[in-house]
C-alpha angles and dihedrals in degrees: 000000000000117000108194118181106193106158080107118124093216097030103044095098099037089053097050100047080057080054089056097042080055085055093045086066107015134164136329139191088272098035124061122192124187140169152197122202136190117189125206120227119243104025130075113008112188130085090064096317088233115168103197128061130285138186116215135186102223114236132182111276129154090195094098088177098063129045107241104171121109113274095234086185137339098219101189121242107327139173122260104177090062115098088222088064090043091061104037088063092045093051087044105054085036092056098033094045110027114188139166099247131026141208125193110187118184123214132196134060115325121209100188128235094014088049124217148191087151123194130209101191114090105028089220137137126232125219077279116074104164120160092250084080086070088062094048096034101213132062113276135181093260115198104259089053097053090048083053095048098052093046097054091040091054086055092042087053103031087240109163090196135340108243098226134004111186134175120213090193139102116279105001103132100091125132083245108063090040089056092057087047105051097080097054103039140041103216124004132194122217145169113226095193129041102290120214117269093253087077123187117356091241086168093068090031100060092040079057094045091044093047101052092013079163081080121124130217099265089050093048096042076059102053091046093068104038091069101040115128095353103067100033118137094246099040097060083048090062120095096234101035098170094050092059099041084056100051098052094047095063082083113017126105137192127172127179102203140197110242098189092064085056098093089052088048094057093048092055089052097043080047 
């Protein structure tokens, strides 16, 4: 389940070419990828140009310059940094595609322990209106939120645990925001610094996933970071892909993390 807030005005563009590294490779009969998708208004302006929110069921398409996956809804402009439409999409994907195992993944800028994915239009607040929202200017999925949202979606599903929640997004490896995860998850990615605006490699990710879908959480949070940067769809284009892989990488991070060692970890700290 791939959560992709692009009505962003940097990050439009860098969220929708993931969205095409998910086509190149797309769904299966045991693996099932879906999206929602928010756009931003006034910046890029190809791949439909559409402004509102759609859901899509991924499907295999080597046009990465047109989205070729189903449309499942086009939801209007919605807003996506609002727990409520955090966890319609998530009931929706759980109950229309039900799997054994699930993955969320959350897209957009990270800000770390308050959270993020924050989300402009509609100006607009969530059930959360904290004064941290006068700093960002603009609604976001605070922590605590997020915490709330999966709990109650896991109760709305019958999930035990999702396997993986992982955020392709800046800052998001904090105590903090492991230990509002850990109930809900059993491992979780994240970047501790800002990562580059390529994000994941979901092309090489998913041909991973397609190819062994008997893999469990530990084994694909692996394999999510061992690809990061490296394998990314741009950065193989490029003419001199291990230079640039290189030179991301002096400051990018990436750590697949076992929640359940998170409540140990916190007693050695308060210790």
């Amino acid at each position: 389940m791939f959560y992709i807030n692009a009505d962003d005005n940097t990050l439009e563009l860098d969220l929708l070419i993931d969205l095409q590294e998910a086509e190149l490779i797309g769904s299966t009969d045991q693996v099932h990828v879906v999206a929602q998708v928010d756009r931003f208004l006034g910046s890029f302006d190809g791949m439909g140009d559409f402004t509102s929110t759609k859901r899509y069921y991924i499907t295999q398409d080597d046009d990465v310059n047109v989205i070729g996956s189903e449309v499942a809804a086009d939801l209007g402009e919605v807003n996506m940094g609002d727990g409520e439409t955090l966890f319609d999409f998530i009931t929706w994907a759980v109950t229309t595609y039900p799997a054994r195992k699930t993955m969320l993944v959350l897209s957009d800028h990270g800000i770390g322990w308050p959270g993020g994915f924050g989300d402009p239009d509609p100006d607009v607040l969530g059930a959360h209106d904290i004064f941290l929202r006068q700093g960002f200017g603009q609604d976001n999925l605070w922590l605590m939120e997020i915490d709330e949202t999966l709990e109650q979606a896991r109760a709305a599903t019958g999930i035990d645990q999702f396997d993986i929640v992982g955020f392709d997004a800046c800052l998001m490896a904090q105590l903090e925001v492991f230990t509002a995860v850990a109930p809900h998850a059993r491992y979780s990615v994240a970047s501790e610094e800002v990562e580059p605006g390529l994000g994941w490699a979901y092309a090489a990710i998913l041909n991973q996933l397609i190819q062994n879908p008997e893999m469990d959480g530990a084994e694909l949070s692996r394999v999510v970071v061992e690809n990061y940067i490296d394998q990314d769809l741009r950065v193989l284009a490029d003419a001199n892909p291990e230079e640039v892989a290189a030179q991301l990488f002096e400051s990018a991070t990436l750590t697949a993390v076992d929640l359940s060692q998170i409540d140990a970890l916190n007693a050695t700290l308060n210790d």
